[in-house]
Structures are given as structure tokens and as C-alpha cells.
C-alpha positions in Angstrom: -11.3 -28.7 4.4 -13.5 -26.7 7.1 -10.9 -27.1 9.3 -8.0 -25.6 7.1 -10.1 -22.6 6.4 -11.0 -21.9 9.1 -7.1 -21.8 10.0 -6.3 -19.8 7.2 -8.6 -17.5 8.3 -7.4 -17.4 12.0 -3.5 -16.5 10.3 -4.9 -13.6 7.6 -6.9 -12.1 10.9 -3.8 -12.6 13.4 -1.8 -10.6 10.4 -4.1 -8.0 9.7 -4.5 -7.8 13.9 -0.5 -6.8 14.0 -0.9 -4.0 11.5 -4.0 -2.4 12.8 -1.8 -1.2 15.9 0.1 1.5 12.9 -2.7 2.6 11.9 -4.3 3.4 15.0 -1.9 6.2 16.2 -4.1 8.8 14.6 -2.4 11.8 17.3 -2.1 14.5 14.8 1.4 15.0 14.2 1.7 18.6 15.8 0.6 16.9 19.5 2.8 13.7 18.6 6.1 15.6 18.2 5.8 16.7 21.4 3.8 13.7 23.1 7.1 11.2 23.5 7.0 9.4 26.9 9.4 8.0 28.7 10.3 4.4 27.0 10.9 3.0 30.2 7.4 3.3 31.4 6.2 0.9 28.1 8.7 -1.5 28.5 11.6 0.0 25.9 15.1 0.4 26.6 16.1 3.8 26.7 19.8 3.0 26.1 19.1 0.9 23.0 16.7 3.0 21.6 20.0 5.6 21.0 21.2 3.2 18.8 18.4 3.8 16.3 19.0 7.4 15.9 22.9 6.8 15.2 21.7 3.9 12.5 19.6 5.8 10.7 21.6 8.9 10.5 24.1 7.2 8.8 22.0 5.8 6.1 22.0 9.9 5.2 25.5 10.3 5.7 26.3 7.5 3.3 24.0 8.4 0.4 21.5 5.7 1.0 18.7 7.7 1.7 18.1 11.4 0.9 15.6 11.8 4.7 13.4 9.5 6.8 12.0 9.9 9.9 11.4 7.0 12.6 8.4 6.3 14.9 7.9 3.7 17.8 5.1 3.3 20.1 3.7 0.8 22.5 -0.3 1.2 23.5 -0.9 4.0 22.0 2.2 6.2 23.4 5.1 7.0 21.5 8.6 6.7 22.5 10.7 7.6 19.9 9.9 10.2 17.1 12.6 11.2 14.9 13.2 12.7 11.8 16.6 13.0 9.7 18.1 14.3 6.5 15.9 16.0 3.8 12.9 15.5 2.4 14.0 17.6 -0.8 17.8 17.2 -1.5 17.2 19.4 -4.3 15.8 22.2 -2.3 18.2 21.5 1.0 14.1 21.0 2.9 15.0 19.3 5.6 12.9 16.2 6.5 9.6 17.3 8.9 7.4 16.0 11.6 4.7 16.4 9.1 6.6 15.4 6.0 3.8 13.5 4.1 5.1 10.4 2.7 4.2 8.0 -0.6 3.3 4.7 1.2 3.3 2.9 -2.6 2.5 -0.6 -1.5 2.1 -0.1 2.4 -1.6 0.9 1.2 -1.9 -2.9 0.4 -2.6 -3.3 3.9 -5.0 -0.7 4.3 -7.1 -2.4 1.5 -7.0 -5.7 3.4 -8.5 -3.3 6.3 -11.5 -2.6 4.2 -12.4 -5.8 3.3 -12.1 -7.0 6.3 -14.8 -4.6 7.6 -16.9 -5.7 5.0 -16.7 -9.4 5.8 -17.1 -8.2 9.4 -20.6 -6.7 8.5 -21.7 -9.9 6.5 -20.9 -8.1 3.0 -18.3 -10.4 2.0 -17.1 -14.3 2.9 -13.4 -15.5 2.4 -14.6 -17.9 0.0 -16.8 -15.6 -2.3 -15.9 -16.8 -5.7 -14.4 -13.2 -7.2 -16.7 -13.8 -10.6 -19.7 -13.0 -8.6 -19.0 -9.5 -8.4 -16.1 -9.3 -11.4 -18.0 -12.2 -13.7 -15.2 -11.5 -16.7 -13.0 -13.1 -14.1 -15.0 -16.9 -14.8 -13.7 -16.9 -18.2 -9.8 -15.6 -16.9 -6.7 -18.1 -18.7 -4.0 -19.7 -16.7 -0.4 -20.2 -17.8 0.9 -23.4 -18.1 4.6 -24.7 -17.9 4.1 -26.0 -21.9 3.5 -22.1 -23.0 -0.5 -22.9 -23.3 -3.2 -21.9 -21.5 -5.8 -23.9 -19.6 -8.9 -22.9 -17.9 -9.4 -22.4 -14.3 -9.4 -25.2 -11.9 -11.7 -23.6 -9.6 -12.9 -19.8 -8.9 -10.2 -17.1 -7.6 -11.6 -16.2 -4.1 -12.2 -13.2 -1.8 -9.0 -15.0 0.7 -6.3 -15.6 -2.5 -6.6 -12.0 -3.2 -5.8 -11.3 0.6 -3.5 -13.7 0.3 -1.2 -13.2 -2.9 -2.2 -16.8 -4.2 -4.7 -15.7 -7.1 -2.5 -15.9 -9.8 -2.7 -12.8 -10.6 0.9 -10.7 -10.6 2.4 -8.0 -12.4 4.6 -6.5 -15.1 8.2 -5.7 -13.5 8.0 -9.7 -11.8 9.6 -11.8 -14.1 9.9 -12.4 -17.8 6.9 -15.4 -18.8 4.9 -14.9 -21.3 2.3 -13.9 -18.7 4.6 -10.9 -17.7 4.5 -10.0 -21.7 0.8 -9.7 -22.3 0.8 -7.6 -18.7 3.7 -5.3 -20.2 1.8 -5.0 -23.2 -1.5 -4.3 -22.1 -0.1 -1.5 -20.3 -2.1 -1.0 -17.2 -0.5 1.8 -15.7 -2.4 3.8 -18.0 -5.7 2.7 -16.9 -8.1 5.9 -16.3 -9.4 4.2 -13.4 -9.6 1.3 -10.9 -13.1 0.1 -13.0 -11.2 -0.1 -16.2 -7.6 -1.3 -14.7 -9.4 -4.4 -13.1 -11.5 -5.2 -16.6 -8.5 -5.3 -18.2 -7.0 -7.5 -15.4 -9.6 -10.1 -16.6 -8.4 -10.5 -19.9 -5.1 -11.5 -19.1 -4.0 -15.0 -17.7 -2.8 -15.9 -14.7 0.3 -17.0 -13.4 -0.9 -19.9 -12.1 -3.8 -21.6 -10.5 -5.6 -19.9 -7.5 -4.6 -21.5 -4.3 -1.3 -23.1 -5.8 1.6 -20.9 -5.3 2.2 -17.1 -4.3 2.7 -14.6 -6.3 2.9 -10.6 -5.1 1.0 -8.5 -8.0 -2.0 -6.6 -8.5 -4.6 -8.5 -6.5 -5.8 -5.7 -3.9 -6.2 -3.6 -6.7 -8.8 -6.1 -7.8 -10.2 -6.2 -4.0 -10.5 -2.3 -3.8 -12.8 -2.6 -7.4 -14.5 -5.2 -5.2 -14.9 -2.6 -2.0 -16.9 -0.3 -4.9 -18.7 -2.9 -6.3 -20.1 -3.8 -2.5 -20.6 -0.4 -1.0 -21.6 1.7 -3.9 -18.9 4.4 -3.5 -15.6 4.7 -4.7 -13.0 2.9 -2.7 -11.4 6.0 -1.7 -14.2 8.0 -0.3 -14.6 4.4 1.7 -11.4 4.2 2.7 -11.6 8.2 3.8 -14.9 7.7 5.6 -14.7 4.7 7.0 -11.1 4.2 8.1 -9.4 7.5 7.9 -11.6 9.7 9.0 -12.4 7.5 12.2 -9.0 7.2 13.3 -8.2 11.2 12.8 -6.0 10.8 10.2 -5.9 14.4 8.8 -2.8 14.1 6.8 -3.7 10.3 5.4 -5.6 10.2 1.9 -6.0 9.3 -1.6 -5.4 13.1 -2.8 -2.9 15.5 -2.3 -3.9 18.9 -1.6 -2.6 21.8 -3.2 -1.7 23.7 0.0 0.1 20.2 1.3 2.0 19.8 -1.9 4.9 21.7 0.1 4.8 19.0 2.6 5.5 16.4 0.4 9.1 14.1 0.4 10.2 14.4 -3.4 11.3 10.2 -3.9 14.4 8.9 -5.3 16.4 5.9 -6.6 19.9 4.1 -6.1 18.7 1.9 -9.2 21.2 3.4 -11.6 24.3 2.9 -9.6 25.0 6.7 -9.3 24.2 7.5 -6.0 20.6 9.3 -5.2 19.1 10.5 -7.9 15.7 12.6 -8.3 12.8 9.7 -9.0 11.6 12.3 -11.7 10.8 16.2 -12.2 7.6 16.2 -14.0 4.6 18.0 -11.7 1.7 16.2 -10.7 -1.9 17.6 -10.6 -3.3 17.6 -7.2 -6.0 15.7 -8.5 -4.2 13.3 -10.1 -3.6 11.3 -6.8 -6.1 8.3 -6.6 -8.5 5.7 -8.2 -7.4 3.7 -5.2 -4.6 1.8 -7.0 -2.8 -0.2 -4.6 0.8 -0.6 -6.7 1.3 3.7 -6.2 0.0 4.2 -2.5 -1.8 5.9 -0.5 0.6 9.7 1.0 1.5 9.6 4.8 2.6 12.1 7.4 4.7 9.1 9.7 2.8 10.1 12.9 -0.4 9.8 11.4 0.7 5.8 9.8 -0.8 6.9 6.0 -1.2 9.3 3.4 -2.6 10.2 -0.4 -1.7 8.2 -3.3 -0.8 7.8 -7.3 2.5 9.2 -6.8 4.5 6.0 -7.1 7.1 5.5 -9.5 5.1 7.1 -12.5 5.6 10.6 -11.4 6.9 12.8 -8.5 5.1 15.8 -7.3 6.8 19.0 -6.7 5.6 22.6 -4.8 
């Protein structure tokens, strides 16, 4: 058993070891537009690297995305920096060096990031049952195949939240009765991270911790955990501990009001009719936040991450 967690933990730090390299190039974007090398020097085919700008242009040129912009490096320099289309089809904006991005789920990672610090400092083990700092999580349901509910064959821990394997999921994943009672409950209209998670608790899992994998809502329970250890709210950690550090100007749970300008208004394919606006209703600069992982943290590409709460609820226009 000693030996498979320790294993487990060797993969989740090996992971979380791959991603760190994106969040470290903290240039600011202004030096990085003009910082490319030469791709040779690090190891990158010059030739093929063309090839990258003539895919992804045609992504615009068929409808599939309204703008996007590309970045490669290899330690620490960048190669290829490249931006296409517009980040406002609306407003013909074309897409920026310092567009500033919704990450939605990319801030998942970000979260991992924190907690790993914490574990790194001694504030946090792998195995730390997740009742000892969310204790309405001891008395959390699991779904069973019969359409009952049993209770939990051991603690959720610290690693299934990393992990996916909690049992906790969310509302748009499938049609149980689990995904119901999440629908129901409504928890996109949580105030904030504290009462999103409580109301987390009272709703059964998936299945048991440790059993099977299922993507949901568990970092959002891990960033109430981040609070709960350090006393501040996750984004001010996240801000002073990770962003701030790496000179991420651009990257944050908030979107400034002189910024707003910058931002890439998001759309969908998902009704069949080609690119349509994600929605039109404005979005208080304030209302990015509670460091809720399903929306996102905003990024300028250069910088690897940005402000948040803009997901699919609302778009924010200038």
C-alpha cells in the first residue's frame, strides 16, 4: 500500500512537473512579441514550425474559430508567437499579443499548483482525509447501481481530488440521478467558493473515492481547502503566491476595468450555425472570481494565465 502511494504520488508530481514549464514564461507580453529566437538554436524545426501558422489560419478561414493565437518555447525562450483572426468578430478587433483569454478549466491546473505548495511546506498530506477541514464531507452519500445510496467506504482524500477519483462530478456529465440533484441544487449560483463547496457536501457522489474517475468539481473543493489552510481567500493566494512571483501582470482572478478592452469575447459552434456570440449580457469587473475552477482564471497567452468567472455564464464586453 506504501508502495502504491508513494507511486501515485511520483505520477501526480511528474504531471504537475510538465505543466509548471507554461506557467513559468512570465516575459510580459510586450518583451515576448518581440523576444522570438531562432528555433534552431532550441532544437525546433524551422521548416515545420511554418506548418503551424498555415493550420491554424485555416481554422479562421473555415469558421471554426473566430481568433487564437499560438505560443511555443523551449527553456524559457520562445520560438513561435503568433496570433490570428479576431478576438471580437462582432467588432472586426483583431486578435492581439496581449488579448487576455478565459482559461475556464486550464485554472484546474493552477489549483493543483497551490496545493502542491502547501503540501511542499508541510500544510497538507496526499492522504489528509478531506472531512478534516470540510467535516460535512464525513456524512457525504454515494450513488449506487440499485438507485440507493450507501455510505462512504472510506474518507475522500487530499490526492482523489487531484486526481478526479472523489466521486464528486458535475451537472452537464451525464443523466443519473446524481447529475439531477446537482442540476437541481443549482450551484452555479453559489455566492461564493465557502457556500458552493457546502452545498457540494450535501449531495452524493458518483461513486466511491478511489474507484473510478470522474472529471467534476473537485478543485473547486481543493481551492475552499487552500482558504481553509492559509487563511486568505484562494485568489489573493493564488495572486500572491504564484502569480505575482512569476510576473504575471495580465494573469488573475479579476478583470480590470481598463483591460476589459483586452478581452477575446467567446463563442460556440454548439448550435450547428456556425460561430455564434457565447452571449451579450455585460459583466461587472468585479464579478470575476471566488476562485471557481469550472469558469477560469483570464490569460494574456504569453503570460500562460488570466482572471476568471467568465465561463459559459456570461461574456464580458468593453
Amino acid at each position: 500500500m506504501q508502495l502504491k502511494f508513494k507511486r501515485q504520488r511520483a505520477m501526480l508530481l511528474a504531471a504537475l512537473t510538465c505543466a509548471l514549464p507554461h506557467f513559468a514564461l512570465s516575459q510580459d507580453y510586450r518583451s515576448s512579441a518581440n523576444a522570438t529566437t531562432n528555433p534552431e538554436t532550441v532544437g525546433f524545426s524551422e521548416k515545420k514550425l511554418a506548418h503551424i501558422k498555415a493550420r491554424m489560419q485555416s481554422y479562421v478561414d473555415e469558421r471554426k474559430l473566430a481568433g487564437l493565437s499560438t505560443l511555443l518555447a523551449r527553456k524559457g525562450r520562445i520560438v513561435h508567437f503568433e496570433q490570428y483572426g479576431l478576438q471580437d468578430l462582432e467588432r472586426q478587433t483583431p486578435m492581439q499579443a496581449n488579448t487576455i483569454f478565459r482559461l475556464a478549466s486550464m485554472t484546474k491546473p493552477i489549483t493543483s499548483v497551490a496545493v502542491m505548495m502547501l503540501i511542499e511546506q508541510g500544510k497538507l498530506r496526499l492522504d489528509d482525509p478531506v472531512e478534516k477541514y470540510l467535516p460535512a464531507f464525513a456524512l457525504t452519500k454515494v450513488y449506487s447501481v440499485e438507485g440507493k445510496f450507501a455510505p462512504l467506504a472510506r474518507s475522500i482524500t487530499i490526492q482523489d481530488l487531484l486526481m478526479h477519483t472523489s466521486g464528486l462530478t458535475a451537472a452537464k456529465f451525464g443523466n443519473t440521478p446524481v447529475h439531477r440533484q446537482y442540476r437541481e441544487a443549482e450551484l452555479g449560483k453559489a455566492a461564493s467558493l465557502k457556500e458552493l463547496v457546502s452545498r457540494l457536501a450535501t449531495l452524493p457522489l458518483l461513486h466511491q473515492p478511489g474507484t473510478a474517475w470522474s472529471y467534476g468539481l473537485s478543485p473547486d473543493v481543493l481551492s475552499r481547502i487552500v482558504e481553509i489552510v492559509t487563511g486568505v481567500p484562494f485568489e489573493q493566494f493564488v495572486e500572491q503566491k504564484i502569480l505575482q512571483p512569476l510576473q504575471m501582470r495580465d494573469s488573475g482572478f479579476y478583470l480590470p476595468e481598463e483591460k476589459r478592452i483586452r478581452l477575446a469575447a467567446a463563442y460556440t459552434t454548439a448550435n450547428g450555425n456556425g460561430l455564434q456570440r457565447a452571449c451579450h449580457k455585460p459583466l461587472p469587473a468585479r464579478q470575476f472570481g471566488h476562485g471557481l475552477n469550472r469558469d477560469g482564471l483570464l490569460a494574456v497567452r504569453a503570460n500562460a494565465l488570466e482572471p476568471r468567472r467568465v465561463g459559459r455564464r456570461a461574456c464580458a464586453q468593453a
